[in-house]
PQR file with spaces between the fields and no chain letter, atoms N, CA, C, O and H, PARSE charges and radii, in Angstrom:
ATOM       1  N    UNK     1      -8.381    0.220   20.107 -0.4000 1.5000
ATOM       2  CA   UNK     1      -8.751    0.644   18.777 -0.0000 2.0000
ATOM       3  C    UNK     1      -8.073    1.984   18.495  0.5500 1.7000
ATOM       4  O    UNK     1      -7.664    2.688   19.418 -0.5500 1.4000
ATOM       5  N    UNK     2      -7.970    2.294   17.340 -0.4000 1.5000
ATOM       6  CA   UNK     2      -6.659    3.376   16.846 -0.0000 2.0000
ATOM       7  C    UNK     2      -7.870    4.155   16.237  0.5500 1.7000
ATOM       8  O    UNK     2      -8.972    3.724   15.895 -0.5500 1.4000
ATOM       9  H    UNK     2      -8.302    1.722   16.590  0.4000 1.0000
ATOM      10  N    UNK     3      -7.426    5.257   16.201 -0.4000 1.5000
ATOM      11  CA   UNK     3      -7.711    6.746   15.683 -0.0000 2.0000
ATOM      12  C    UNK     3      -8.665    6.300   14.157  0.5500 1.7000
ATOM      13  O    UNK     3      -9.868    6.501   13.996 -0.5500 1.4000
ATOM      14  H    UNK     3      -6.531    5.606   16.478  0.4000 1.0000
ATOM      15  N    UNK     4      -7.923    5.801   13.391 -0.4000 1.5000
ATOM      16  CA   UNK     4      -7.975    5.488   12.002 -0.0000 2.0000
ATOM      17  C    UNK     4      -9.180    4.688   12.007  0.5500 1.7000
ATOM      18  O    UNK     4     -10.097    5.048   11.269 -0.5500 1.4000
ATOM      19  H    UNK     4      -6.945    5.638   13.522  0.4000 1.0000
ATOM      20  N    UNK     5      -9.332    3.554   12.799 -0.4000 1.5000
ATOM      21  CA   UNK     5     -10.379    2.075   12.864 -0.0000 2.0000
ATOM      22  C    UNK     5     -11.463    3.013   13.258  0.5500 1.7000
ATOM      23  O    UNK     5     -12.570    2.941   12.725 -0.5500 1.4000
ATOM      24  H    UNK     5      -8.587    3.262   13.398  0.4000 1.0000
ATOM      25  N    UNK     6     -11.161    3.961   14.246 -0.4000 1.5000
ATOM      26  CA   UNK     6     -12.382    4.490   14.817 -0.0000 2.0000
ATOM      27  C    UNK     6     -13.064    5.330   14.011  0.5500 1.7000
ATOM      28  O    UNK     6     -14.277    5.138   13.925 -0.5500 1.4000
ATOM      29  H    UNK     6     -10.261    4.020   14.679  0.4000 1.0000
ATOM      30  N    UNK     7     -12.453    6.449   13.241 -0.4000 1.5000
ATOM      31  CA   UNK     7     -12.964    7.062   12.393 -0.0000 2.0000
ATOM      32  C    UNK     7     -13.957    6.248   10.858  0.5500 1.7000
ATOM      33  O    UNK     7     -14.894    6.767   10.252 -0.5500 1.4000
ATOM      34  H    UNK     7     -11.468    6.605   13.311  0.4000 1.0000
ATOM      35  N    UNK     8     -13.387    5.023   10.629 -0.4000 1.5000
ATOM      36  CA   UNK     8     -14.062    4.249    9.821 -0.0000 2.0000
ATOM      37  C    UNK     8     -15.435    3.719   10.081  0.5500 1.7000
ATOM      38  O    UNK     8     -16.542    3.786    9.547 -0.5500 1.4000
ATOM      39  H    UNK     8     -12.626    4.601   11.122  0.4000 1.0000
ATOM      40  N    UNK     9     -14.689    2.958   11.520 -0.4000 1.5000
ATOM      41  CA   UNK     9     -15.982    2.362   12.170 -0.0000 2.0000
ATOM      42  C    UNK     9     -17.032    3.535   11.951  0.5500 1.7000
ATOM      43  O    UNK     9     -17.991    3.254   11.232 -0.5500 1.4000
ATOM      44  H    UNK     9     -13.790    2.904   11.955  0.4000 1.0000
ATOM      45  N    UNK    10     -16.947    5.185   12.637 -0.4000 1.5000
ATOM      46  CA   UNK    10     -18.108    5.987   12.599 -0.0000 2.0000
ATOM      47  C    UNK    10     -18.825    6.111   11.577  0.5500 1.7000
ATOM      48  O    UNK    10     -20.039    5.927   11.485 -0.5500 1.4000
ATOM      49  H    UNK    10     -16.168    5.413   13.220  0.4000 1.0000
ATOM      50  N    UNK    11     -17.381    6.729   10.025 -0.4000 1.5000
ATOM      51  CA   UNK    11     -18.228    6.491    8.993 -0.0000 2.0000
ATOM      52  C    UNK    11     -18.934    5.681    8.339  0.5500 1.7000
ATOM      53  O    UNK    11     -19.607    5.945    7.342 -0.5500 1.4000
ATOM      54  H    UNK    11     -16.395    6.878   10.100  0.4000 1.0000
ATOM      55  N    UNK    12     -18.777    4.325    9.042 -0.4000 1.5000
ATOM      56  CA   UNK    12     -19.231    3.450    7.961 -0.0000 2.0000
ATOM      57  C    UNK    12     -20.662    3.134    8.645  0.5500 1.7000
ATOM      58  O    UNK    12     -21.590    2.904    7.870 -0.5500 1.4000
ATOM      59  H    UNK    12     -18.230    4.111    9.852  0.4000 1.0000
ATOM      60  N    UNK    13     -20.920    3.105   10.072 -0.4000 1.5000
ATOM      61  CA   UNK    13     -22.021    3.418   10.967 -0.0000 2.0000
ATOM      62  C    UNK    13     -23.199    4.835   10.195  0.5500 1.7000
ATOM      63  O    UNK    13     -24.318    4.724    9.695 -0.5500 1.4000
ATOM      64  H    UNK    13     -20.166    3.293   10.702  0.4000 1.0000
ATOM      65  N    UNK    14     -22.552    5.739   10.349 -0.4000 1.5000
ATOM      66  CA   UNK    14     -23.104    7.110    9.775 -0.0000 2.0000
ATOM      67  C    UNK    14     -23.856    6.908    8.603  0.5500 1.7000
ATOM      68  O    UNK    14     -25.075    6.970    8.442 -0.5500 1.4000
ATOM      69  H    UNK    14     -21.642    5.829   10.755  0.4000 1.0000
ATOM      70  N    UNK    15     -22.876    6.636    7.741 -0.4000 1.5000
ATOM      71  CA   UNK    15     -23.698    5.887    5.917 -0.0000 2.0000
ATOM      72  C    UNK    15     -24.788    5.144    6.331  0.5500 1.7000
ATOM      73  O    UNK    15     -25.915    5.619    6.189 -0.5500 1.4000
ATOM      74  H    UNK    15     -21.885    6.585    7.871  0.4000 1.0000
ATOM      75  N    UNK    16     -24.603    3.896    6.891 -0.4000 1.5000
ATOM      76  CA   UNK    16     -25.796    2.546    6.979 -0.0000 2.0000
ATOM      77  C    UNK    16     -26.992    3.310    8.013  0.5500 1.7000
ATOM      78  O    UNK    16     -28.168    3.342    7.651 -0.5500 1.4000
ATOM      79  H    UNK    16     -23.688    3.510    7.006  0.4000 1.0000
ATOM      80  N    UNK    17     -26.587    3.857    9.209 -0.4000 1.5000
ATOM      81  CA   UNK    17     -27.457    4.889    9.601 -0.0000 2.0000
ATOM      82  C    UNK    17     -28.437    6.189    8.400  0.5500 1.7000
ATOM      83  O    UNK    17     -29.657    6.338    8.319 -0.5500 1.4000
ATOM      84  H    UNK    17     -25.632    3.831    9.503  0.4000 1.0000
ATOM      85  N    UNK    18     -27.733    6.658    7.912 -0.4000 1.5000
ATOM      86  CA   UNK    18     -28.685    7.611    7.037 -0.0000 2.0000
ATOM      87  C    UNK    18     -29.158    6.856    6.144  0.5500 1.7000
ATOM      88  O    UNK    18     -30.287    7.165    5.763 -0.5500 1.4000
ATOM      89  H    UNK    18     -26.743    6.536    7.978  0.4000 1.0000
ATOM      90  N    UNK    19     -28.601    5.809    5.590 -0.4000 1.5000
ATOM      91  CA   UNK    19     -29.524    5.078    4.473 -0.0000 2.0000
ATOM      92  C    UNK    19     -31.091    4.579    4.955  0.5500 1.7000
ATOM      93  O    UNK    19     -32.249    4.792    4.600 -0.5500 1.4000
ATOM      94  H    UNK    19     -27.684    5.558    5.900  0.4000 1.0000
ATOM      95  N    UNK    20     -30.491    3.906    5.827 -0.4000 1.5000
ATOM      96  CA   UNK    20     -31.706    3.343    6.642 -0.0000 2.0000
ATOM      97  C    UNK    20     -33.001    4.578    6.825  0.5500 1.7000
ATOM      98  O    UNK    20     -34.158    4.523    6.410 -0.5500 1.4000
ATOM      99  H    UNK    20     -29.550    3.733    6.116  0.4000 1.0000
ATOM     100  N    UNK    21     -32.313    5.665    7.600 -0.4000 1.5000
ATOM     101  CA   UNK    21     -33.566    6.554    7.893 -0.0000 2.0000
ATOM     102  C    UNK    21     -34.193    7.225    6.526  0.5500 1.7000
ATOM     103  O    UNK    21     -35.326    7.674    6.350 -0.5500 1.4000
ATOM     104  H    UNK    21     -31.373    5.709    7.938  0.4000 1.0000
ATOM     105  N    UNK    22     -32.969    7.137    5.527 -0.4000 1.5000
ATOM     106  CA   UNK    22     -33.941    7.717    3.914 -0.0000 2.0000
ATOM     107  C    UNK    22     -35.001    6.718    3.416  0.5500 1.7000
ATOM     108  O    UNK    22     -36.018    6.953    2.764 -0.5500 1.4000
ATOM     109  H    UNK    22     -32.049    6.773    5.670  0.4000 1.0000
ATOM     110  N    UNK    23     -34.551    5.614    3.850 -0.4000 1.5000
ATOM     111  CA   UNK    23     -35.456    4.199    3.516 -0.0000 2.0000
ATOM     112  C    UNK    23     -37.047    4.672    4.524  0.5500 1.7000
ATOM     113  O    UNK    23     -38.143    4.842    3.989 -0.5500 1.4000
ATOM     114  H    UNK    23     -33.725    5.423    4.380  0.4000 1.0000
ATOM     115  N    UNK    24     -36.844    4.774    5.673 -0.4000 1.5000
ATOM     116  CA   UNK    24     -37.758    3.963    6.660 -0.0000 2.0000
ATOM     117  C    UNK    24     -38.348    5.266    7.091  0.5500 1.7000
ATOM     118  O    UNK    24     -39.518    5.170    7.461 -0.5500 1.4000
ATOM     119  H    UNK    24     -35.954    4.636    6.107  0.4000 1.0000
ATOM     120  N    UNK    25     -37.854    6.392    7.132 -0.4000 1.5000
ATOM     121  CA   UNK    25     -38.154    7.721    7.506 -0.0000 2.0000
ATOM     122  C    UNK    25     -38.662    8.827    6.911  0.5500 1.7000
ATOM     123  O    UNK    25     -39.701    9.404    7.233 -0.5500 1.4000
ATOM     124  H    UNK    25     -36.903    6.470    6.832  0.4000 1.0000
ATOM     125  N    UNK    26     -37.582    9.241    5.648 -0.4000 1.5000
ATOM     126  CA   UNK    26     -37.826   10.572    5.183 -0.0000 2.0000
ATOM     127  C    UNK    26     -36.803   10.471    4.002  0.5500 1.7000
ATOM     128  O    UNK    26     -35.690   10.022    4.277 -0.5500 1.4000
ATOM     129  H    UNK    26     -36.738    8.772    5.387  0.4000 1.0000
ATOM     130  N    UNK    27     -37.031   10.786    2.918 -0.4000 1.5000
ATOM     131  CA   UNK    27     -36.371   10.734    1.616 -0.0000 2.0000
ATOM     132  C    UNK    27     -35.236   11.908    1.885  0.5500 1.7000
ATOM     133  O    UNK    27     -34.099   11.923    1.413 -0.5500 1.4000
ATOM     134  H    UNK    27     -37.935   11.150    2.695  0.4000 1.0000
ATOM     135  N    UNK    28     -35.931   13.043    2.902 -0.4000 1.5000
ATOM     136  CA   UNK    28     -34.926   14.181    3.418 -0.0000 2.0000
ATOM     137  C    UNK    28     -33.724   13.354    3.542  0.5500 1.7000
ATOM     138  O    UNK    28     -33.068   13.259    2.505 -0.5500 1.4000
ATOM     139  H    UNK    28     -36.854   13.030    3.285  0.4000 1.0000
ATOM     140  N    UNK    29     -33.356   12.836    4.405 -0.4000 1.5000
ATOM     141  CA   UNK    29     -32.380   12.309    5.224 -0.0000 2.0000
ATOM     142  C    UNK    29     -30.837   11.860    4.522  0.5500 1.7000
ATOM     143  O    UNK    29     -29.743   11.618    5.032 -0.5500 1.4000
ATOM     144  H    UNK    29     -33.889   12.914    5.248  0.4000 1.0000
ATOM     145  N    UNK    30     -31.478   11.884    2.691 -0.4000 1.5000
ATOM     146  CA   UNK    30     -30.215   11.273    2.063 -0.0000 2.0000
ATOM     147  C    UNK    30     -29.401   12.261    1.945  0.5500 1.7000
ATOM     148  O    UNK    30     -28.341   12.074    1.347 -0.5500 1.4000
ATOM     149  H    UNK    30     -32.367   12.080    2.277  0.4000 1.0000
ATOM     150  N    UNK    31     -29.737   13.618    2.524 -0.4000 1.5000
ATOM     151  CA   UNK    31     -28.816   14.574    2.848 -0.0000 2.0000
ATOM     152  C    UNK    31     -27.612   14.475    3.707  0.5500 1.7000
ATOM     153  O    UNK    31     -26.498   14.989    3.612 -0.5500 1.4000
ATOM     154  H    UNK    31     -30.598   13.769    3.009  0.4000 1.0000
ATOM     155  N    UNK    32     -28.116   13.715    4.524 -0.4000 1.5000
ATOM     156  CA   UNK    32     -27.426   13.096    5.467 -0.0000 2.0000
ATOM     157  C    UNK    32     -26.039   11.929    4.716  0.5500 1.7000
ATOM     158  O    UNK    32     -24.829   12.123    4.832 -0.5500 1.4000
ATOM     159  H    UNK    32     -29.021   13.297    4.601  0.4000 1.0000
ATOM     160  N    UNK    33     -26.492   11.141    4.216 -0.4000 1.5000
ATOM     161  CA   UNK    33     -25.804   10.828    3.327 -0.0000 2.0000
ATOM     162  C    UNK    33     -24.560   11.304    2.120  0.5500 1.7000
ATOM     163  O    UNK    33     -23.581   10.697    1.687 -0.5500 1.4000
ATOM     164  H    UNK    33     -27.475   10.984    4.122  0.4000 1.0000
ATOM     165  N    UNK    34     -24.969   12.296    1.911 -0.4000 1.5000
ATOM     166  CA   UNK    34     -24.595   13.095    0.968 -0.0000 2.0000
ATOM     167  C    UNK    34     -23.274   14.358    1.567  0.5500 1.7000
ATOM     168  O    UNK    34     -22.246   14.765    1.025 -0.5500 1.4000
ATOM     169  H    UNK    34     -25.765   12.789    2.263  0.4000 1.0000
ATOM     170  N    UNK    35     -23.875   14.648    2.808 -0.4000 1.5000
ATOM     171  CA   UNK    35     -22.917   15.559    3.428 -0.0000 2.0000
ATOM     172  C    UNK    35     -21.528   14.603    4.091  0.5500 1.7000
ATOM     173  O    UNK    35     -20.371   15.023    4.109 -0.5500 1.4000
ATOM     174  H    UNK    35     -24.710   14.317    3.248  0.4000 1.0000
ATOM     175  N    UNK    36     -21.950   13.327    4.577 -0.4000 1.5000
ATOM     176  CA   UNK    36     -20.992   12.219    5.014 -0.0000 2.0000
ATOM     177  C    UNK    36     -20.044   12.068    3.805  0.5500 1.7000
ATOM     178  O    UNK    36     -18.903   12.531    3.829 -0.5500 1.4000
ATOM     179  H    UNK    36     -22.890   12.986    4.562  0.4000 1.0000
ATOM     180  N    UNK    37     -20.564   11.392    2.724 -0.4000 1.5000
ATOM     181  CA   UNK    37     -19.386   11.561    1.616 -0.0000 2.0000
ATOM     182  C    UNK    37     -18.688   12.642    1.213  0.5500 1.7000
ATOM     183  O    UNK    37     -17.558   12.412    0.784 -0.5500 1.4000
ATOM     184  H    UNK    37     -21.490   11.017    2.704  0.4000 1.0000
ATOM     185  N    UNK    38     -19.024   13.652    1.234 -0.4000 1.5000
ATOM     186  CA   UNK    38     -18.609   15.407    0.827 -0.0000 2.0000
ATOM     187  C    UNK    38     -17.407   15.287    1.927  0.5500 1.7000
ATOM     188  O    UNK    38     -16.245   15.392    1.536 -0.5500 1.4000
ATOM     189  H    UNK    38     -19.943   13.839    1.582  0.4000 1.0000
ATOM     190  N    UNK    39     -17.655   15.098    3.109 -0.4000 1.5000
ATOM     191  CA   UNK    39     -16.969   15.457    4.116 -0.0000 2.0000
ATOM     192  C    UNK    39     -15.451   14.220    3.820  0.5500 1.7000
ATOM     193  O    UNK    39     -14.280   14.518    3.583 -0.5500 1.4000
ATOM     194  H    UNK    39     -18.599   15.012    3.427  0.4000 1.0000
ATOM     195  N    UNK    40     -16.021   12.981    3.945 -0.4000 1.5000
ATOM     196  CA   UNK    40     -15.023   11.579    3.265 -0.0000 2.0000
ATOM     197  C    UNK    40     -14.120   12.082    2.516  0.5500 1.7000
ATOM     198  O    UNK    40     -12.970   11.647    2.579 -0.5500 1.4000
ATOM     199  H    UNK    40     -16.972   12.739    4.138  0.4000 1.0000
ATOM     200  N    UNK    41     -14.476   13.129    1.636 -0.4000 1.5000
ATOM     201  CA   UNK    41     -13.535   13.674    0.315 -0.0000 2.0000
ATOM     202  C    UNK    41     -12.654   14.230    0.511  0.5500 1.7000
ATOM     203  O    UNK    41     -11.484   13.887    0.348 -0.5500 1.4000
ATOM     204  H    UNK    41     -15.410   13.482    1.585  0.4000 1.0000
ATOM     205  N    UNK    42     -13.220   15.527    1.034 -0.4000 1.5000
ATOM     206  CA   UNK    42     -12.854   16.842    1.623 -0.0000 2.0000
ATOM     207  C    UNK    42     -11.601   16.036    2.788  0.5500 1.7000
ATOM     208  O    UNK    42     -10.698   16.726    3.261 -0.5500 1.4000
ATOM     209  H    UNK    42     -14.171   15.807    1.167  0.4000 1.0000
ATOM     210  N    UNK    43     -11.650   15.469    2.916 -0.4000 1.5000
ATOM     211  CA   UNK    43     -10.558   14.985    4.446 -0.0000 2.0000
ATOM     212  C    UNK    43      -9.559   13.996    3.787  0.5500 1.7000
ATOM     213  O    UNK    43      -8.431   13.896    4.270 -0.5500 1.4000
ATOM     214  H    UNK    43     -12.384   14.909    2.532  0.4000 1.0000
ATOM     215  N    UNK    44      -9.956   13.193    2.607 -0.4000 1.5000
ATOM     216  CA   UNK    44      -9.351   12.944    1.874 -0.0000 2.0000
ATOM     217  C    UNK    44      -7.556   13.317    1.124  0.5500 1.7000
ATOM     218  O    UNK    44      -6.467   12.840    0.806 -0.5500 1.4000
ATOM     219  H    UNK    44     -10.872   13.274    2.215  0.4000 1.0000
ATOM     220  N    UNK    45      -8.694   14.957    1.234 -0.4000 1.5000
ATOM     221  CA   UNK    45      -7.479   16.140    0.201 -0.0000 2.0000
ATOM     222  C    UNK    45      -7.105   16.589    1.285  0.5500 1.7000
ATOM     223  O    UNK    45      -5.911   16.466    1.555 -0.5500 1.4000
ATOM     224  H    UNK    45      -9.579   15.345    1.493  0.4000 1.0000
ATOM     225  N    UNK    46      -7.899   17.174    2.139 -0.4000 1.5000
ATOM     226  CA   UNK    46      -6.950   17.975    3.482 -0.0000 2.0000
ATOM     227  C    UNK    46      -6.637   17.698    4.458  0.5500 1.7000
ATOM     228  O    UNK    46      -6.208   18.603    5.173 -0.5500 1.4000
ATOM     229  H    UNK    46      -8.870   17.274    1.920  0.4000 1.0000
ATOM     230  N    UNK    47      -6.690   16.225    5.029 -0.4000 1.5000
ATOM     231  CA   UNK    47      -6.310   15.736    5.891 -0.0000 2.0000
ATOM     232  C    UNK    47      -7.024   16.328    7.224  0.5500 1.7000
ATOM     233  O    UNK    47      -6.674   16.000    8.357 -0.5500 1.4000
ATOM     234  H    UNK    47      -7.039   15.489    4.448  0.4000 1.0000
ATOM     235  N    UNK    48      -7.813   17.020    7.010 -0.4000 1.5000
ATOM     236  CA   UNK    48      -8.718   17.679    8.463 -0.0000 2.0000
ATOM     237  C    UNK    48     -10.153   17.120    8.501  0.5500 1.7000
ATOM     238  O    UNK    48     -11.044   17.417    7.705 -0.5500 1.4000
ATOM     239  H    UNK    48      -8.098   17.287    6.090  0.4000 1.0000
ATOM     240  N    UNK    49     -10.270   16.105    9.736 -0.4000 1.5000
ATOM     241  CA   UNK    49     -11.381   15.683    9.961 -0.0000 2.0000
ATOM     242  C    UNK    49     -12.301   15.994   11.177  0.5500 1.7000
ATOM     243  O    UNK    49     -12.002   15.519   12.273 -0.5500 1.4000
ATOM     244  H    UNK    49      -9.546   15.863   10.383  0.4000 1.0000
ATOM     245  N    UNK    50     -13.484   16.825   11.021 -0.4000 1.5000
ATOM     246  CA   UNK    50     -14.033   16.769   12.760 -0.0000 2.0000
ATOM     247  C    UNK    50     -14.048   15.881   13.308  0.5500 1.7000
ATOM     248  O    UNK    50     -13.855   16.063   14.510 -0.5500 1.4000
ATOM     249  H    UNK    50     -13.727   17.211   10.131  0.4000 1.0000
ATOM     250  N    UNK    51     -14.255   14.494   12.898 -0.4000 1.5000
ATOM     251  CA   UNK    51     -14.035   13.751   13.876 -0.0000 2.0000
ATOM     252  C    UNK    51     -13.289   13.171   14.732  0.5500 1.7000
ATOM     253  O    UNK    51     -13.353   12.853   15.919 -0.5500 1.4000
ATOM     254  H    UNK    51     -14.412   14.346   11.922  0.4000 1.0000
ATOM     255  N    UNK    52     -12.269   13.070   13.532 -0.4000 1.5000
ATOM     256  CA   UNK    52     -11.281   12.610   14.326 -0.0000 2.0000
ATOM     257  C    UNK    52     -10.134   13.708   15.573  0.5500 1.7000
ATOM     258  O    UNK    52      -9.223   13.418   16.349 -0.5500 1.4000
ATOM     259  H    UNK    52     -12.217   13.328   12.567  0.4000 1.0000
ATOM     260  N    UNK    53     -10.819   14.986   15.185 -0.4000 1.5000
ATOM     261  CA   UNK    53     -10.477   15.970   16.765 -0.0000 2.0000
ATOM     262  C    UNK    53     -11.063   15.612   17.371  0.5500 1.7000
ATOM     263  O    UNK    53     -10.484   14.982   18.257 -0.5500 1.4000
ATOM     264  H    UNK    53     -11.559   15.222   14.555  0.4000 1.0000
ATOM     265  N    UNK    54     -12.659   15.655   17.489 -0.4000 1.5000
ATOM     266  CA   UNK    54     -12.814   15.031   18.496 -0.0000 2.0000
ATOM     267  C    UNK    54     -13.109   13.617   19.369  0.5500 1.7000
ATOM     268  O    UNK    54     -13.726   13.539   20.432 -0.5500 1.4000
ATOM     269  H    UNK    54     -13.129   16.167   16.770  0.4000 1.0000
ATOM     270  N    UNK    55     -12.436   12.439   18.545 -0.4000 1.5000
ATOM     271  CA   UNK    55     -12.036   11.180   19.182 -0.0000 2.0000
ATOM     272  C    UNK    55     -10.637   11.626   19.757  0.5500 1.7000
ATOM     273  O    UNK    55     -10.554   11.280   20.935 -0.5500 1.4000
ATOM     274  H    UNK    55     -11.934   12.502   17.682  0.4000 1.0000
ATOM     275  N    UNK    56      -9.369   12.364   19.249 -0.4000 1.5000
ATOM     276  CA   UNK    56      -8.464   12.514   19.715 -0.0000 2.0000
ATOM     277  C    UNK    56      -8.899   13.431   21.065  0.5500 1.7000
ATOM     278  O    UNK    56      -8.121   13.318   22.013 -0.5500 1.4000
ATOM     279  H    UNK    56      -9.438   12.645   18.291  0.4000 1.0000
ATOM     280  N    UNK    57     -10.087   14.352   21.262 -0.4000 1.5000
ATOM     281  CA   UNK    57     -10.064   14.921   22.463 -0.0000 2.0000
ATOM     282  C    UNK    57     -10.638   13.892   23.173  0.5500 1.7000
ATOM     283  O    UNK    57     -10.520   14.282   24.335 -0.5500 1.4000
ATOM     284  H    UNK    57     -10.718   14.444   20.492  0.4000 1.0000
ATOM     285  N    UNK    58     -11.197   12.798   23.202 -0.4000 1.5000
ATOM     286  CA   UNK    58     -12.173   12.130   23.863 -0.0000 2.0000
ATOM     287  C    UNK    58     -10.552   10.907   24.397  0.5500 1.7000
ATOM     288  O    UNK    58     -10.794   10.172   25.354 -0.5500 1.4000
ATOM     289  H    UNK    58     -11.292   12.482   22.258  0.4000 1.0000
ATOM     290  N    UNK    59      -9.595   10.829   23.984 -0.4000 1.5000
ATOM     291  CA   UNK    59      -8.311   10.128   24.177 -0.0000 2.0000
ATOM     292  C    UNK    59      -8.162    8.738   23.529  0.5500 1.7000
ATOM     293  O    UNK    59      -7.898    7.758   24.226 -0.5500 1.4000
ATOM     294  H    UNK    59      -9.398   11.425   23.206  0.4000 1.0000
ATOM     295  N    UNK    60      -8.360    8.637   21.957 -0.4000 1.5000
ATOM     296  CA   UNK    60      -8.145    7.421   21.449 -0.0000 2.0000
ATOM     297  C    UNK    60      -6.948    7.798   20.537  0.5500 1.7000
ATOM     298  O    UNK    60      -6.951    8.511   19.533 -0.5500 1.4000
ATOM     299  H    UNK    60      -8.574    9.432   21.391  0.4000 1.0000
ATOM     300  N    UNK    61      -5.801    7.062   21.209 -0.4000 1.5000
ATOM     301  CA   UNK    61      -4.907    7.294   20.400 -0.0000 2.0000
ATOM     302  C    UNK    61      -4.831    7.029   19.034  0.5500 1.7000
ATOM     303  O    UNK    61      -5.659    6.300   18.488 -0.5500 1.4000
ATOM     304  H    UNK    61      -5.799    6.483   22.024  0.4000 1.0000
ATOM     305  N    UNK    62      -3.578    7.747   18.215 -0.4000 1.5000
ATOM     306  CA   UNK    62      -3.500    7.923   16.838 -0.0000 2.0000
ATOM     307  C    UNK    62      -2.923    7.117   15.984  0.5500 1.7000
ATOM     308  O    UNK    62      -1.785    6.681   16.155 -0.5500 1.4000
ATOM     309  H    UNK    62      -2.905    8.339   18.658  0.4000 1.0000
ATOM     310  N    UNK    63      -3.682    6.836   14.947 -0.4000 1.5000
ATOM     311  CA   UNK    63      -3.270    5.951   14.383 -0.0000 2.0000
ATOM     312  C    UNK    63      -1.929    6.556   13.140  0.5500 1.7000
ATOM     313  O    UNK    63      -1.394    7.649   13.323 -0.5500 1.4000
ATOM     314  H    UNK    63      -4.606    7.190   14.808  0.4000 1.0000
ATOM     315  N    UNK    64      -1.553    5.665   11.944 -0.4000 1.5000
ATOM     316  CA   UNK    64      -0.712    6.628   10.925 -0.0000 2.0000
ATOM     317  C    UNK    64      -1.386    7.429   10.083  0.5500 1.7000
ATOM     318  O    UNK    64      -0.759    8.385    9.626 -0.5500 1.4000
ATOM     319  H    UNK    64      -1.988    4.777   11.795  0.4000 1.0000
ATOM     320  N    UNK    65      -3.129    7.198    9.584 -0.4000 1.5000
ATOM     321  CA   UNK    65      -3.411    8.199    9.068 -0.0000 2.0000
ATOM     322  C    UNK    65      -3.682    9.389    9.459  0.5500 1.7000
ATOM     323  O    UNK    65      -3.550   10.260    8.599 -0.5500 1.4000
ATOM     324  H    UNK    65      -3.639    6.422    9.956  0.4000 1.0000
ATOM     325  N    UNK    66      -4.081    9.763   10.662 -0.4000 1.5000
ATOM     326  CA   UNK    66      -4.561   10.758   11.537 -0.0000 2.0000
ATOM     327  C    UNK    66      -3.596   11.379   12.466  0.5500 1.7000
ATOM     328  O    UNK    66      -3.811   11.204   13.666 -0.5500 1.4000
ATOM     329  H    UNK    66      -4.189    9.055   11.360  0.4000 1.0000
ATOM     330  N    UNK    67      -2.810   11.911   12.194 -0.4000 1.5000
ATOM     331  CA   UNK    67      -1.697   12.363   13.265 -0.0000 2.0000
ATOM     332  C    UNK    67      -1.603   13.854   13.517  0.5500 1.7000
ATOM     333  O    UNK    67      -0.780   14.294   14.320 -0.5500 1.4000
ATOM     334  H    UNK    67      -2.636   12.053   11.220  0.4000 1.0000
C-alpha cells in the first residue's frame, strides 16, 4: 500500500470514526470531525500533512501525491 492509499484509508477511517462517536457518545466529538476536514484542506493548498510524515517515518513508501 502507497503513501497516498494510506493517508485516505486513515482519513476516511477518522471521519466514520468521529461521526460515529458524535452519534453514540458526545455531540462534543463533531469537533473531531471538523478539525479532520480543516486539516483535508489545509494539505490540500500546502501539500504538508502530519500524517503522512509520520507513515513515511513508520516506512510506507511514497506514493505521487505525497513526495
Amino acid at each position: 500500500m502507497t503513501l497516498d492509499r494510506s493517508i485516505f484509508l486513515f482519513a476516511g477511517v477518522m471521519v466514520l470514526l468521529s461521526v460515529a462517536l458524535t452519534l453514540w457518545v458526545s455531540p462534543s466529538f463533531m469537533w473531531l470531525t471538523v478539525f479532520i476536514g480543516a486539516n483535508l484542506i489545509q494539505s490540500s493548498f500546502t501539500g504538508f500533512c502530519p500524517a503522512a510524515r509520520l507513515f513515511k517515518a513508520l516506512g510506507i513508501k511514497a506514493g505521487c501525491a505525497f513526495q
